[in-house]
KELUMLUM-391591 format. One line per field, with one value per residue (C-alpha): residue number from 1; chain; x, y, z. Coordinates in steps of 0.05 Angstrom, whole numbers. Layout:
k <- NUM,...
c <- A,...
u <- X,...
v <- Y,...
w <- Z,...
REM end
This chain:
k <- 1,2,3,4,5,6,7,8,9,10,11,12,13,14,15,16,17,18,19,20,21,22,23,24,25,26,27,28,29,30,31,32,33,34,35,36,37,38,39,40,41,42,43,44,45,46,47,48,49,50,51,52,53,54,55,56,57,58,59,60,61,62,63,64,65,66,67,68,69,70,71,72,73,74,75,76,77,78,79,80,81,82,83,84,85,86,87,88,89,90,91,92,93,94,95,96,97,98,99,100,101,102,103,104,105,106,107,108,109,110,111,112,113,114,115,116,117,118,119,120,121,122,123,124,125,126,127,128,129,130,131,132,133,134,135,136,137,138,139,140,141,142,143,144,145,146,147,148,149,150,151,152,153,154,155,156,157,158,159,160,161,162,163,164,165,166,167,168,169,170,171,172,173,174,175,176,177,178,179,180,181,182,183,184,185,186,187,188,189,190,191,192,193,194,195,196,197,198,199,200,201,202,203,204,205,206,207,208,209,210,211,212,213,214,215,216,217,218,219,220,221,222,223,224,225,226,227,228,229,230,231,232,233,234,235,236,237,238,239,240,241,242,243,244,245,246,247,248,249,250,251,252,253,254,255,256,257,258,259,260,261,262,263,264,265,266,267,268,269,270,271,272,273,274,275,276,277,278,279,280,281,282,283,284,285,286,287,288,289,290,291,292,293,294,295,296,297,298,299,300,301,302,303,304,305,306,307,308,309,310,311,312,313,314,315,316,317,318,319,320,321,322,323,324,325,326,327,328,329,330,331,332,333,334,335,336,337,338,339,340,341,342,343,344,345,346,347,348,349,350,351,352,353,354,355,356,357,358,359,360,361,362,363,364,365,366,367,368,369,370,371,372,373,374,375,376,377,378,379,380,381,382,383,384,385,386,387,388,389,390,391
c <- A,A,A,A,A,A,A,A,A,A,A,A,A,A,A,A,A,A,A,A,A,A,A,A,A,A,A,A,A,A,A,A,A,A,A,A,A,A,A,A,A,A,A,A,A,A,A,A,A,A,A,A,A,A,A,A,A,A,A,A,A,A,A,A,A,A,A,A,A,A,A,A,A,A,A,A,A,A,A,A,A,A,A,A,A,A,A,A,A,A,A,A,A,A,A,A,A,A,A,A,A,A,A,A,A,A,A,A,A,A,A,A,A,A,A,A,A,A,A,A,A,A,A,A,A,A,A,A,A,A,A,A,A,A,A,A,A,A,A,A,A,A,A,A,A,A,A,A,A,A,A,A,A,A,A,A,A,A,A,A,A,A,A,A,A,A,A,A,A,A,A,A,A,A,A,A,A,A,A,A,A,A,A,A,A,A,A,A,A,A,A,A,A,A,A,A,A,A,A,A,A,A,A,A,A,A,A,A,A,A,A,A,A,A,A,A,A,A,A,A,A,A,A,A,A,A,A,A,A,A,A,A,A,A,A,A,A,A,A,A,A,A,A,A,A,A,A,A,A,A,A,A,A,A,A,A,A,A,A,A,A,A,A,A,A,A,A,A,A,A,A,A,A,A,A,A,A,A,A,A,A,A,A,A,A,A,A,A,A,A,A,A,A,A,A,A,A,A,A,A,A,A,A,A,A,A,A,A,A,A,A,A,A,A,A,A,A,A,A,A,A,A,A,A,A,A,A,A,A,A,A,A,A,A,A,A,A,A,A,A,A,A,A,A,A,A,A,A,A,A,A,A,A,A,A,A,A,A,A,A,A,A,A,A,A,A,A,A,A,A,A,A,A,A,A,A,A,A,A,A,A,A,A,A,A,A,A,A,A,A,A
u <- 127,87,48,14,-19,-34,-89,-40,-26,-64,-103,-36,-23,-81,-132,-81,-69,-154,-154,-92,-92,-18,-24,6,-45,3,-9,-4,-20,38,39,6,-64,-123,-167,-203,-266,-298,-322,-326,-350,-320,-288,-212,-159,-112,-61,-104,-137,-68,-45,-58,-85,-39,-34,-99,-91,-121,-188,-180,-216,-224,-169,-197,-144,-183,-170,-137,-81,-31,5,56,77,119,58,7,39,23,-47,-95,-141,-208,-239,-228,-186,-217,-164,-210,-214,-293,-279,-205,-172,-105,-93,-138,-186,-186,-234,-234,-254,-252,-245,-177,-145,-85,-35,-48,-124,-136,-198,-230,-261,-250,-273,-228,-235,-187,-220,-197,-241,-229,-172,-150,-175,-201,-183,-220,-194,-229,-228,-269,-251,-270,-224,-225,-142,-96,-46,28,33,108,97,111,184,257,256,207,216,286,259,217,164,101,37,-23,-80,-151,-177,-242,-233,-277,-245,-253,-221,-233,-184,-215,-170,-173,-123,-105,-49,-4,12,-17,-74,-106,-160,-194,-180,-226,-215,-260,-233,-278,-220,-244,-185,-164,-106,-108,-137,-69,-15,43,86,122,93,34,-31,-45,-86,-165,-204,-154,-172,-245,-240,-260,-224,-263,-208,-206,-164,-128,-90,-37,-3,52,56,91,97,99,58,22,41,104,132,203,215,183,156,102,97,45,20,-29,-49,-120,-152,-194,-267,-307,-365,-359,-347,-270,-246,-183,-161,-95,-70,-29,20,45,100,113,151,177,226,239,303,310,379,386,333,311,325,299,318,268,273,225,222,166,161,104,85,26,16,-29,-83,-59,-79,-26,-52,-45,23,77,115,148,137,68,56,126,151,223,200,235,202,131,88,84,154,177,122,128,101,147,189,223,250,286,288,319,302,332,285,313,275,300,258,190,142,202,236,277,299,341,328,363,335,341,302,284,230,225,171,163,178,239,270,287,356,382,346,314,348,372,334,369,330,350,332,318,253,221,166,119,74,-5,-21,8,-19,-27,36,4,58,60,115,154,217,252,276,317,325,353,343,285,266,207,173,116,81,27,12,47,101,115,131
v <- -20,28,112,242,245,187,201,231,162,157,113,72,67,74,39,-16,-28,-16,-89,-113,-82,-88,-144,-128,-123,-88,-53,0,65,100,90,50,40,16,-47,-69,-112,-154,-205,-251,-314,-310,-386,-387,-374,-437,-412,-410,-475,-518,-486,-531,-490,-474,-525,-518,-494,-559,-517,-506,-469,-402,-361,-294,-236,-200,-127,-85,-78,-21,5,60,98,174,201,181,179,109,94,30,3,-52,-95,-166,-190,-260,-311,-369,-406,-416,-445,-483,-430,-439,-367,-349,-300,-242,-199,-152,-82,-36,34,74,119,155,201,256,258,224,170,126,70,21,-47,-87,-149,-198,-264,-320,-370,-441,-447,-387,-355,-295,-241,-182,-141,-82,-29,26,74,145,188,249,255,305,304,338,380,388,423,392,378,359,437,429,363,382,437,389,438,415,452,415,386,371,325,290,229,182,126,65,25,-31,-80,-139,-196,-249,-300,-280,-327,-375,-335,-270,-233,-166,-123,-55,-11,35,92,149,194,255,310,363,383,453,477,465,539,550,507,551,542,579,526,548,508,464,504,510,477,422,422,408,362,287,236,193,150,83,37,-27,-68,-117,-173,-220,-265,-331,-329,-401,-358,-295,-285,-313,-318,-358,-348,-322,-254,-210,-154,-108,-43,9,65,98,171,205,203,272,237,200,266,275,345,336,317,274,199,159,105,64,9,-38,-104,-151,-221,-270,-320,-368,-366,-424,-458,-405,-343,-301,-238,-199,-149,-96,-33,18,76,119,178,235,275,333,378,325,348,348,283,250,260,205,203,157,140,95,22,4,40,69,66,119,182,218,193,255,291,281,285,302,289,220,182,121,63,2,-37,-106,-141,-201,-237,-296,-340,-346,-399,-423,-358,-310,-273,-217,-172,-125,-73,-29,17,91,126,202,249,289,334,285,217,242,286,226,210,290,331,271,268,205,188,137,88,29,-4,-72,-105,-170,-214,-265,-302,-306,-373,-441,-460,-389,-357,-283,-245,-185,-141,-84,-42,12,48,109,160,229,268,227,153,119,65,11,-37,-73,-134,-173,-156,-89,-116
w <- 43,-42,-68,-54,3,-28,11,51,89,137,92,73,145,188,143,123,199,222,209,185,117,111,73,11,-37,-77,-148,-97,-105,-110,-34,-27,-49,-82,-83,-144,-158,-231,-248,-313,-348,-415,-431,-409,-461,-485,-445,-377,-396,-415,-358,-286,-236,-173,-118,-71,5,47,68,146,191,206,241,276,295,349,362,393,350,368,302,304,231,227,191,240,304,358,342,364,323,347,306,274,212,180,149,116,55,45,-32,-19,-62,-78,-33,36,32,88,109,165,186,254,284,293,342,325,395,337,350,284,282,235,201,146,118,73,41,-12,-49,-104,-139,-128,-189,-173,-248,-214,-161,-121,-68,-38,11,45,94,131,169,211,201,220,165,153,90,73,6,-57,-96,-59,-26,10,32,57,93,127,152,158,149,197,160,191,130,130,80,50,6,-39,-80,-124,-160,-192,-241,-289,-312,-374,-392,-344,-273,-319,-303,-327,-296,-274,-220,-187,-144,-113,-51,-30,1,54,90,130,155,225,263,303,253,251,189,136,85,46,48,-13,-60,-43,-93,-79,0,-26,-86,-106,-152,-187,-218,-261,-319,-328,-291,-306,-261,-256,-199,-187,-118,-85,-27,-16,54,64,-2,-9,-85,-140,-177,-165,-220,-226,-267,-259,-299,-283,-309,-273,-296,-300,-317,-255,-205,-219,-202,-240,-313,-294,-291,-258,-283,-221,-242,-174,-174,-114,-131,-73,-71,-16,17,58,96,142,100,50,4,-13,-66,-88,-146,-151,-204,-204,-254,-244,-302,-315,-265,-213,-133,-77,-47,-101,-129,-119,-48,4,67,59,40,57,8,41,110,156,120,141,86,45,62,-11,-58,-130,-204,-208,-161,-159,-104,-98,-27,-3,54,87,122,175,217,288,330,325,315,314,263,242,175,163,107,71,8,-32,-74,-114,-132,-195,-225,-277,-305,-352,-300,-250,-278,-285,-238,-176,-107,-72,-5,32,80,120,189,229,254,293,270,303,284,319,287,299,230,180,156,165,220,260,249,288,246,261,199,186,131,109,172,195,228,253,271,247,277,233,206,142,105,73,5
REM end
């Protein structure tokens, strides 16, 4: 699944779901997170050019995943979501391109709507990903630090959200790429008129705020495949500031560390491993500090339960094909929050997380699945239904 609010979640779990955005796309945001978009045409490096591009993907045609597509998440309740997800490969990339958007309904009266989009080039050299989004959420608000996560009291949010994010990368050396990430979210949220809790709302000029966030991006990846990977790394860092000039209310960054390795275990299983750090430091806002619960990241907590300056979470998953389209995993994985990076070790908690799931696969001839897991996790479970893998 990897982080705040992280714009609270219903973005890392509604918007990822409107159209199938749970495809990893992963440099997430904490929980899960951005997109990123650039473009260049400076000659290749010796290590990009004495390096032979990736095996191409026999171009095919066009597979279409219509809506409706029911999701299900802790943080946003059983939710539906219409539209259309694209799989193609218009240019015979070595990796599909997707593109998809639609409208969501959430059983806690939260709706929306979000466009996404992920692209190669032909070798591969360069990568953009994107996404857009606007919700009319009702969101939990547990507090922030291990407390009030404990306490598990939740404050009700009525947010209005508008996001995007941008993620855009070159090949800067063999399986190595660097790039720029983007980020703008506009915040108007309320505590809900008759939300009874004990937990105090989220300061006011954070309620009405706007990041306007951006920096470099680094990448790893030797994954034999993107959707369905059977062996291989996929690394990735993230550190963006926010941008004043650019609209942001806050002077803070965020460092997010993420990293997934894949070993094949027999012919029909795999062990999947994934890490995620993440570090906010400075006038950072409540929804976006580092938490759980979104973007796989230890599934069977409310995105947002545990939030804090710095967190930190290691998962494995054991994925086994049982007949044709079916599958199953079984996952187990902990993690801790901290106000910040160097309290982790002496003063972070340990959040526990583990749980089962099916998979199927829609297309006789496209590795994308559908997925169903049911996770649990200190004091709290849930379940997800969305589409590709969490990590």
């Amino acid at each position: 699944m990897q982080h705040p609010a992280r714009h609270s979640t219903l973005i890392a779990s509604a918007a990822l779901t409107l159209a199938a955005i749970a495809l990893p796309a992963r440099a997430q945001m904490g929980p899960a997170d951005e997109a990123a978009q650039a473009a260049a045409a400076t000659p290749a490096t010796p290590e990009a050019t004495e390096t032979p591009p990736p095996e191409k993907k026999e171009k095919k045609k066009t597979d279409l995943l219509f809506a409706p597509v029911p999701f299900s998440s802790p943080t946003t309740g059983a939710g539906i979501a219409g539209g259309v997800v694209a799989f193609y490969n218009p240019n015979n990339s070595p990796h599909q391109w997707v593109s998809g958007g639609g409208i969501v309904w959430t059983s806690r009266g939260s709706k929306g709507i979000g466009l996404f989009h992920k692209m190669s080039s032909a070798d591969d050299r360069f990568r953009v990903s994107a996404t857009a989004s606007y919700f009319d959420a009702r969101e939990n608000f547990y507090g922030i630090g291990e407390e009030d996560g404990d306490r598990g009291d939740a404050l009700d949010l009525v947010n209005k959200k508008l996001s995007l994010q941008v993620r855009a990368q070159m090949r800067a050396f063999r399986h190595g790429y660097v790039g720029i990430r983007y980020r703008l979210v506009s915040n108007d949220a309320r505590p809900e008129a008759d939300a009874v809790s004990s937990t105090p709302p989220p300061p006011a000029d954070q309620l009405h705020s706007t990041l306007s966030m951006a920096g470099p991006i680094v990448a790893y990846d030797t994954r034999d495949n993107h959707d369905q990977p059977r062996r291989g790394l996929n690394l990735n860092a993230s550190w963006i500031f926010g941008l004043t000039a650019l609209g942001d209310s806050y002077d803070h960054d965020k460092l997010q560390l993420n990293g997934s390795a894949y070993f094949p275990v027999g012919a029909e299983t795999i062990l999947a491993t994934n890490a995620a750090l993440c570090s906010a430091n400075g006038d950072v806002p409540y929804y976006d500090l580092c938490l759980f619960g979104s973007n796989g990241v230890l599934r069977g907590y409310p995105s947002g339960r545990y939030r804090d300056g710095a967190s930190w979470a290691v998962q494995g998953e054991l994925r086994h094909h049982i007949a044709k389209r079916w599958g199953g995993v079984a996952f187990v994985g902990v993690g801790g929050i901290a106000p910040q990076l160097g309290d982790l070790l002496d003063h972070g908690n340990l959040l526990p997380a583990a749980g089962i799931g099916v998979r199927y696969r829609p297309f006789k001839d496209n590795d994308v699945q559908l997925r169903l897991d049911l996770a649990v996790g200190k004091d709290a479970h849930g379940v997800y239904l969305g589409i590709g893998e969490a990590f």
